[in-house]
C-alpha positions as CSV (number, residue, x, y, z in Angstrom):
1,X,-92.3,43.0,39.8
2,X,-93.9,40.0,38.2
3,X,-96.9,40.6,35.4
4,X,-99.0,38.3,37.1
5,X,-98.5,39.6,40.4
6,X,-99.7,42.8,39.2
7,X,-102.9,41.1,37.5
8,X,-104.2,38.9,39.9
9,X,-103.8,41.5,43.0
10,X,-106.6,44.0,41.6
11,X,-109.4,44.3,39.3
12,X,-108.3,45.4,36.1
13,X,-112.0,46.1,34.7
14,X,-112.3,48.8,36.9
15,X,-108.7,49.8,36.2
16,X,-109.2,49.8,32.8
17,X,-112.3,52.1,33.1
18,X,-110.2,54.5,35.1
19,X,-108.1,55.0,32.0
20,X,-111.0,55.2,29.9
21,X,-112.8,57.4,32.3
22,X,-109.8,59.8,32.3
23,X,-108.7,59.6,29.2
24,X,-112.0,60.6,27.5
25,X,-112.7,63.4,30.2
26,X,-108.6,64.7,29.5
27,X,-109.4,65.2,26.0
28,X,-112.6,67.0,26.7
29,X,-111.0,68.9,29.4
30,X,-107.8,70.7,26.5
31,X,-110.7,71.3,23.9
32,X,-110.2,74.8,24.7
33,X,-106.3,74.7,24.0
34,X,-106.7,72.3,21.2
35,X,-108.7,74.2,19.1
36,X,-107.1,77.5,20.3
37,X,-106.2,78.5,16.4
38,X,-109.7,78.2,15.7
39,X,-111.4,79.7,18.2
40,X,-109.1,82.7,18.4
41,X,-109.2,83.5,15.3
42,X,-113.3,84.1,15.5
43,X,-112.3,86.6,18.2
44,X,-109.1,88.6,17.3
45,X,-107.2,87.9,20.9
46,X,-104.1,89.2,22.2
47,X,-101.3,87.1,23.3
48,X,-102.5,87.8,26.9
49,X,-106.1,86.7,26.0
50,X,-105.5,83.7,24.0
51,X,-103.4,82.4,27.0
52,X,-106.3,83.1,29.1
53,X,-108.5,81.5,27.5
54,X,-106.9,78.3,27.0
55,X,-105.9,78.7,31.1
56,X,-109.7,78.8,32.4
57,X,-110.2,75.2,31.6
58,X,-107.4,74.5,33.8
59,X,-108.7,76.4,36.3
60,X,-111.6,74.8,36.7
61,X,-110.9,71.5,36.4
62,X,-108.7,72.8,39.9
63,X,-112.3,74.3,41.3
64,X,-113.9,70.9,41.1
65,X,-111.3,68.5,41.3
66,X,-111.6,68.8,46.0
67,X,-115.4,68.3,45.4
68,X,-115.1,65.0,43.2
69,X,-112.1,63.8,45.5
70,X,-115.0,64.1,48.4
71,X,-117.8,63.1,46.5
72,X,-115.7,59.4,45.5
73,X,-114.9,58.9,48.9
74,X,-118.7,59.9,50.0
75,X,-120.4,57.5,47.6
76,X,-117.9,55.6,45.8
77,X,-116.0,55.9,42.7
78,X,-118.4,54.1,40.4
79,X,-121.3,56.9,41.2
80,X,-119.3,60.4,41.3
81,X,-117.6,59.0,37.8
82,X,-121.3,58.4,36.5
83,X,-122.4,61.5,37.5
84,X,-119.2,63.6,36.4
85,X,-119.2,62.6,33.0
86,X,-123.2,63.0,33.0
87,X,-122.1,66.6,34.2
88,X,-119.4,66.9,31.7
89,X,-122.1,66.8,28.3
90,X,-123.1,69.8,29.4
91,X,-120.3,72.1,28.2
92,X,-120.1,69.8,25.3
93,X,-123.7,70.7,24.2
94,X,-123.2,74.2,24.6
95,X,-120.6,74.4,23.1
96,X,-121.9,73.0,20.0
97,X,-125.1,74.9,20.0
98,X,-123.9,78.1,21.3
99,X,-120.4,79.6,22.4
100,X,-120.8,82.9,19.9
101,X,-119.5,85.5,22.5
102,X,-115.7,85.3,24.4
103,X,-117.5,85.3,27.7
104,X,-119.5,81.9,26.8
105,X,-116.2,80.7,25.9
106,X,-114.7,81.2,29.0
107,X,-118.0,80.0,30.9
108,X,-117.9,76.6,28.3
109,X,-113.8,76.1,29.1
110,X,-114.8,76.4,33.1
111,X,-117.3,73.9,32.8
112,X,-115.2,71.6,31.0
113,X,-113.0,71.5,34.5
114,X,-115.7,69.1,35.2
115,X,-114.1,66.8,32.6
116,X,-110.7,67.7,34.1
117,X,-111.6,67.1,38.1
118,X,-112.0,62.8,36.6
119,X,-108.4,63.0,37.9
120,X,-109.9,62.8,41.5
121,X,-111.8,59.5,40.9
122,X,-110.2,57.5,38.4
123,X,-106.6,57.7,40.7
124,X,-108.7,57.2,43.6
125,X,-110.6,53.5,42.2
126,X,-107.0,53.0,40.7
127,X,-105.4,53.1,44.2
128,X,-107.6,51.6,46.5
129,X,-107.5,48.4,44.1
130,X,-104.1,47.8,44.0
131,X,-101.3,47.5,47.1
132,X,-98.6,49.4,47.4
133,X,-95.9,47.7,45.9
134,X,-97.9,48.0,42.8
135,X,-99.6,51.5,43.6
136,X,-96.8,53.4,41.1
137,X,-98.0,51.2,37.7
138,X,-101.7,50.9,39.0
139,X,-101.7,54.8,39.3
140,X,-99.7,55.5,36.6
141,X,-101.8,53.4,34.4
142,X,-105.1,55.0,35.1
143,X,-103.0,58.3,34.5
144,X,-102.3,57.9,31.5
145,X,-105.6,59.3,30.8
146,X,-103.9,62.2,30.1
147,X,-103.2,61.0,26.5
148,X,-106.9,62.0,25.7
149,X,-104.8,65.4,25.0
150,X,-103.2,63.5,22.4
151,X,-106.6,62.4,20.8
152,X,-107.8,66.5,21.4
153,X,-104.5,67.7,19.3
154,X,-104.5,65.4,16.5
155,X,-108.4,65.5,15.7
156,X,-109.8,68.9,17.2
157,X,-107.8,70.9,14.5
158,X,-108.6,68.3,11.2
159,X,-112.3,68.0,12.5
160,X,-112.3,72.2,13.3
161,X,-110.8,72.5,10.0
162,X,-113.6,71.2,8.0
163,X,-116.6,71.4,10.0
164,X,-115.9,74.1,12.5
165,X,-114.6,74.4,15.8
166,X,-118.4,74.3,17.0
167,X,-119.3,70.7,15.6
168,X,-115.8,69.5,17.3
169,X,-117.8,69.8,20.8
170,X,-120.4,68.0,19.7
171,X,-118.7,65.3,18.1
172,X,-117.2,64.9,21.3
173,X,-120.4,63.8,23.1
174,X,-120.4,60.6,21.2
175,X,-116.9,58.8,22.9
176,X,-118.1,60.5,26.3
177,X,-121.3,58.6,26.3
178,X,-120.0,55.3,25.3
179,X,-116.9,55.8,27.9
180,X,-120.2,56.0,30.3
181,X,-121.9,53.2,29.3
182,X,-118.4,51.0,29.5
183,X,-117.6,52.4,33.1
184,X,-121.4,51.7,34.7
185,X,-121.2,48.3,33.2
186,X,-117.4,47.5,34.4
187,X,-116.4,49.6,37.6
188,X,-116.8,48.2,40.7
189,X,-116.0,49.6,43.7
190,X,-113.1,47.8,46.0
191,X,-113.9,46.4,48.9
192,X,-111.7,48.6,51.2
193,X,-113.0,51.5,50.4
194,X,-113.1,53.7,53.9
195,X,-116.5,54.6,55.4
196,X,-117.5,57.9,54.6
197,X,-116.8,60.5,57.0
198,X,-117.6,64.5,57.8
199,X,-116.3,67.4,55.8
200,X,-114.3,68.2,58.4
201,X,-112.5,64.8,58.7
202,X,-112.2,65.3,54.9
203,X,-110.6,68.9,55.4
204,X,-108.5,68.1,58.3
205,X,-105.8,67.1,55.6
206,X,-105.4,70.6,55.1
207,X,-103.6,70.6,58.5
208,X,-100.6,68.6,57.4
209,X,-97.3,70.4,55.9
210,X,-97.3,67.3,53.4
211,X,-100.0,68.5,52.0
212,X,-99.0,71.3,50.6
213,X,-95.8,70.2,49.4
214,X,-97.1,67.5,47.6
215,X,-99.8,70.3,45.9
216,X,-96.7,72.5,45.3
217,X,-94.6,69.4,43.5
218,X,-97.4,68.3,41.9
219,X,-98.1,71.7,40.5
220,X,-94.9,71.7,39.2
221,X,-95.2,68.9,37.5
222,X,-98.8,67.7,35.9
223,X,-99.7,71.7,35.9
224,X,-96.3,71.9,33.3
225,X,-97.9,69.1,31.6
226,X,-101.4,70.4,31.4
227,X,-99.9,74.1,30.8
228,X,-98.0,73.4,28.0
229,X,-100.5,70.9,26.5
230,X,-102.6,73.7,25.9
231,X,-99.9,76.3,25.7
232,X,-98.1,74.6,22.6
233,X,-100.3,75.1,19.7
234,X,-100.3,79.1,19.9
235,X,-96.0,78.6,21.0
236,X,-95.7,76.6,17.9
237,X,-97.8,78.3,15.5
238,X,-95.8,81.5,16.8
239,X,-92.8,80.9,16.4
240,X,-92.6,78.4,13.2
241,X,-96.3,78.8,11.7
242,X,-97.0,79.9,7.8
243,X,-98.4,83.1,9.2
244,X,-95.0,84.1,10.5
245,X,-92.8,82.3,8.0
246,X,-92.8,81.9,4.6
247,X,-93.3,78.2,4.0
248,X,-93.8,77.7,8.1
249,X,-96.0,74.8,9.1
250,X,-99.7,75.3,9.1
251,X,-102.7,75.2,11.9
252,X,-103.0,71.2,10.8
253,X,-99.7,70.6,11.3
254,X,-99.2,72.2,14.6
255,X,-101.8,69.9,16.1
256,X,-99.5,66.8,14.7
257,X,-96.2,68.5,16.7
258,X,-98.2,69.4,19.9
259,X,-99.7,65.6,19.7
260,X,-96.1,64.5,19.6
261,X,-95.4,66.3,22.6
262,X,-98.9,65.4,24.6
263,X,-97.6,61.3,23.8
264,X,-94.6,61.8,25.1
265,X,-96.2,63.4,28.6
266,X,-98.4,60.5,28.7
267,X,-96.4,57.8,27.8
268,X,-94.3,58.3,30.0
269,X,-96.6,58.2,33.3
270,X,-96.8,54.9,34.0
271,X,-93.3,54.9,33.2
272,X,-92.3,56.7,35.8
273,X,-94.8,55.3,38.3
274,X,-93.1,51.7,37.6
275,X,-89.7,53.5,38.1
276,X,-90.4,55.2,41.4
277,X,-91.6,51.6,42.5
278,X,-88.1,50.4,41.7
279,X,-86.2,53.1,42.7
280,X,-87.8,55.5,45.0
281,X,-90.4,57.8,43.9
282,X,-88.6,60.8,46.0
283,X,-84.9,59.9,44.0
284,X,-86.4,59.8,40.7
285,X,-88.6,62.9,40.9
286,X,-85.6,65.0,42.2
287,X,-83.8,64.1,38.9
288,X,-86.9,64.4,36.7
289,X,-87.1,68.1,38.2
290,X,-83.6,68.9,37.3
291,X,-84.5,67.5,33.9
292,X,-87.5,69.9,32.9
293,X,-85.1,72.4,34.3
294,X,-82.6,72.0,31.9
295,X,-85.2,71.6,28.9
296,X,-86.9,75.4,29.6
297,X,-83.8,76.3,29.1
298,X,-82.9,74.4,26.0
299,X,-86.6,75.5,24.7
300,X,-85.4,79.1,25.4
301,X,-82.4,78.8,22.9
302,X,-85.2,79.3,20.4
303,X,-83.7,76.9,17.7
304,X,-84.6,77.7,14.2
305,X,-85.5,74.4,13.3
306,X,-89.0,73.2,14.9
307,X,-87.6,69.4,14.3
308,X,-85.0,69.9,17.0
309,X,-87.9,72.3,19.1
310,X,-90.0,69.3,19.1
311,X,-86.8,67.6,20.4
312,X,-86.4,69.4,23.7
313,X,-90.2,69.9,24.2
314,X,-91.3,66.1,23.8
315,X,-87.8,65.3,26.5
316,X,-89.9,68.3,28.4
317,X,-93.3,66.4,28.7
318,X,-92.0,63.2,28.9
319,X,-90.2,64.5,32.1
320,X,-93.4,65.7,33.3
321,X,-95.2,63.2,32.6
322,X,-93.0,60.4,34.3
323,X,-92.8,63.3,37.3
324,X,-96.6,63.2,37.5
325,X,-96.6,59.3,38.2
326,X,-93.4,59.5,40.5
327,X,-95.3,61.9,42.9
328,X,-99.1,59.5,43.0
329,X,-96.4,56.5,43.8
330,X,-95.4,58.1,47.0
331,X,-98.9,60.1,48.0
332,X,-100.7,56.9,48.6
333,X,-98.1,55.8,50.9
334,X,-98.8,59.2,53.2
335,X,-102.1,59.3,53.0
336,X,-104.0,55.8,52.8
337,X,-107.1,56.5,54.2
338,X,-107.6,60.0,52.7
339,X,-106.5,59.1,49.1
340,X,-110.1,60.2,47.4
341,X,-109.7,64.0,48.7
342,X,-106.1,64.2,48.8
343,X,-106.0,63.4,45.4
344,X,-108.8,66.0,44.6
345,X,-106.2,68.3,46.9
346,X,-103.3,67.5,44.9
347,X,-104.8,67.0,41.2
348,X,-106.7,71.2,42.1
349,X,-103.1,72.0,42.9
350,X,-101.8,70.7,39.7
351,X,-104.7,72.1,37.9
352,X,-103.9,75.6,39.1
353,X,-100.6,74.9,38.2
354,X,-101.5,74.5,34.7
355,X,-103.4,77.4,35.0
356,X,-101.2,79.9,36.3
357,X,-98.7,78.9,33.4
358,X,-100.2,80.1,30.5
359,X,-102.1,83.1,32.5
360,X,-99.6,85.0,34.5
361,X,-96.6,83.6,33.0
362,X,-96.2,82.6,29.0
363,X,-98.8,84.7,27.8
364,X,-98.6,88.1,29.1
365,X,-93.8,87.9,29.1
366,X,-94.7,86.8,25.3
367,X,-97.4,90.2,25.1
368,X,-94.8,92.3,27.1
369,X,-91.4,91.5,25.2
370,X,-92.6,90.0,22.2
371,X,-90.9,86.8,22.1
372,X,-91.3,83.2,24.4
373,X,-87.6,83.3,25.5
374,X,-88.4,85.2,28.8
375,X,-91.2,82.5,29.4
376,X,-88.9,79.7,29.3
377,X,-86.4,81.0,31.1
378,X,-88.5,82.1,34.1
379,X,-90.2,78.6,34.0
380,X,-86.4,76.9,33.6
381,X,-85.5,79.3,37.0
382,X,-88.7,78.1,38.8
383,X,-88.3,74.1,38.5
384,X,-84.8,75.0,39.5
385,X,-85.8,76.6,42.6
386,X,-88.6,73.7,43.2
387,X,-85.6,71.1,42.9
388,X,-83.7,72.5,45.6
389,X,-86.7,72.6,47.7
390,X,-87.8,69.2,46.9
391,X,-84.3,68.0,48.2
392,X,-84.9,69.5,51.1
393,X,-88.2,68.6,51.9
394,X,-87.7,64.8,51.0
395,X,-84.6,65.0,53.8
396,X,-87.1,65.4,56.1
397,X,-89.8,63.2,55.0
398,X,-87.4,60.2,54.7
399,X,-86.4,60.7,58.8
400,X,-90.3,61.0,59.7
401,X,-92.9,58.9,58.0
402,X,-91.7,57.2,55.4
403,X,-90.1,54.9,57.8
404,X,-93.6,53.5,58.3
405,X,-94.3,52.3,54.5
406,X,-92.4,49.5,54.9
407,X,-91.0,47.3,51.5
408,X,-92.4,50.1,49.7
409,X,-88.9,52.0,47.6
410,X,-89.6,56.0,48.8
């Protein structure tokens, strides 16, 4: 794949603001997990409760993400990113004025899956300006948006720390605002974009067995990511913090290791989009699933050093991460037309994911035996389980219509 290939076949303005777009809403969207020390502290939570409340973010960014997949293939990705991030100051604001009762919490960290349903629109310009030899990188670039939980985990918990978890939210609204200004000047819309059609032309996807197993992979892997993003500063404070341990690290600190973690995930996206375009998105997600397999199960070992912790949870996230590109490097070759809402499908699916981590699974095994092992080790026995479906899956897909996307590596 040639550099100037890549440049010269899109419009990298726009796919620049796709990153920007994402990346500012991503670290809006983990606030909640971010500053999870902070804010559950002000409330006295149980282990159940703290990983609820980091998990409804998640679950809204899932609720809206099928609307904003629509509403970019309605009216185009330049207004339905304008008027998502105008959307997304409104948590923001409350959050800063207000948020003095649990249930506004959880009615701020809902709204802020406004923030997290950018996934729908900034993957959707990203695609539909590049061709699919280079839809892995172009995708995988824009994706990396997710590092805006990097910016969330390094700041949120030195900014909470010395002007209160409150101001953090406001603060906030300043990038937001200037990411808006950059993307109305700088997006515009491809040229191939598809004419808009009904809601039920937008639905019928729903019809199609791919479908779900790309929202069931992709759950897998970016709701890991997302799960564990906000997950790992209550894990980490846990198991190594200077509440539990004498000398352990502190709140400050955590934010540094979980940031470690969040760069690895997004690092590694457009990494593994530019290696699915080499050697087969389906291939290289089967072993990346094996891969986070192994790593729950490593992370279940419960070392006593957090240096060698931080070890197998960044190989974790990386693995995730690069599994998050892999699967947008093959979607677009399924579903060309559709990719605004299927992407909206999808990025929901993942979101859930990421919800349903946290909520049903590492939060209430952690409440119920009192340590994380169990979590791991049911998440290490679930990726297993998606691995040998995957292989199964991809069998079939490779003797039905991947044989149409043709001098594109599957």
């Amino acid at each position: 794949m040639k550099a100037e290939g890549f440049r010269k076949s899109g419009h990298f303005p726009s796919l620049l603001s796709a990153f920007l777009y994402f990346d500012v809403s991503f670290m809006i969207w983990v606030f909640c997990g971010a500053l999870s020390l902070y804010i559950t502290k002000d409330f006295g939570l149980t282990d159940t409760q703290k990983a609820t409340m980091v998990a409804i973010p998640t679950l809204g960014g899932s609720f809206f993400r099928i609307p904003m997949g629509i509403l970019a293939d309605r009216i185009g990705c330049k207004k339905a990113g304008l008027i998502g991030m105008s959307l997304s100051l409104i948590p923001l604001a409350w959050g800063w004025l207000g948020g003095s009762s649990l249930v506004q919490v959880h009615t701020i960290g809902f709204l802020l899956g406004i923030a997290g349903a950018s996934f729908a629109v900034s993957l959707s310009l990203a695609s539909r300006w590049y061709p699919p030899q280079y839809q892995g990188l172009a995708m995988g670039i824009a994706g990396a948006g997710n590092s805006g939980t990097a910016l969330a985990t390094f700041f949120g918990p030195q900014l909470a720390q010395y002007y209160g978890w409150h101001t953090v939210f406001g603060i906030a609204m300043i990038p937001l605002v200037l990411v808006l200004i950059i993307y109305a000047v700088l997006v515009k819309d491809p040229p191939n974009a598809p004419a808009p059609k009904s809601m039920k032309d937008y639905l019928s996807v729903f019809k199609f067995m791919d479908t779900w197993w790309f929202s069931v992979f992709y759950a897998i892997t970016f709701g890991g990511f997302v799960g564990f993003a906000s997950y790992f500063s209550i894990f980490f404070y846990d198991v190594y913090g200077d509440s539990v341990n004498s000398g352990g690290i502190t709140k400050i600190q955590v934010g540094y290791l979980v940031t470690i973690t969040v760069i690895a995930g997004s690092f590694f996206r457009p990494v593994g989009g530019w290696i699915a375009d080499k050697v087969g998105g389906m291939r290289f997600l089967l072993m990346l699933y094996g891969l986070v397999s192994l790593c729950a199960f490593a992370i279940a070992t419960m070392p006593s050093s957090f240096v060698v912790m931080l070890i197998y949870t960044s190989f974790m996230m990386a693995a995730l991460g690069m599994g998050n590109g892999a699967v947008f490097q093959i979607v677009p070759q399924r579903f060309p037309k559709e990719i605004g809402v299927i992407t909206g499908i999808i990025g929901a699916a993942g979101g859930l994911g990421g919800f349903l981590l946290p909520k049903y699974v590492l939060g209430p095994l952690k409440e119920s035996s009192g340590s994380h092992v169990t979590g791991f080790i049911v998440v290490g026995c679930i990726v297993f389980a998606t691995t040998l479906i995957f292989y199964a899956v991809t069998r079939s897909w490779r003797k039905s219509w991947v044989t149409s996307a043709s001098g594109v590596n599957l």
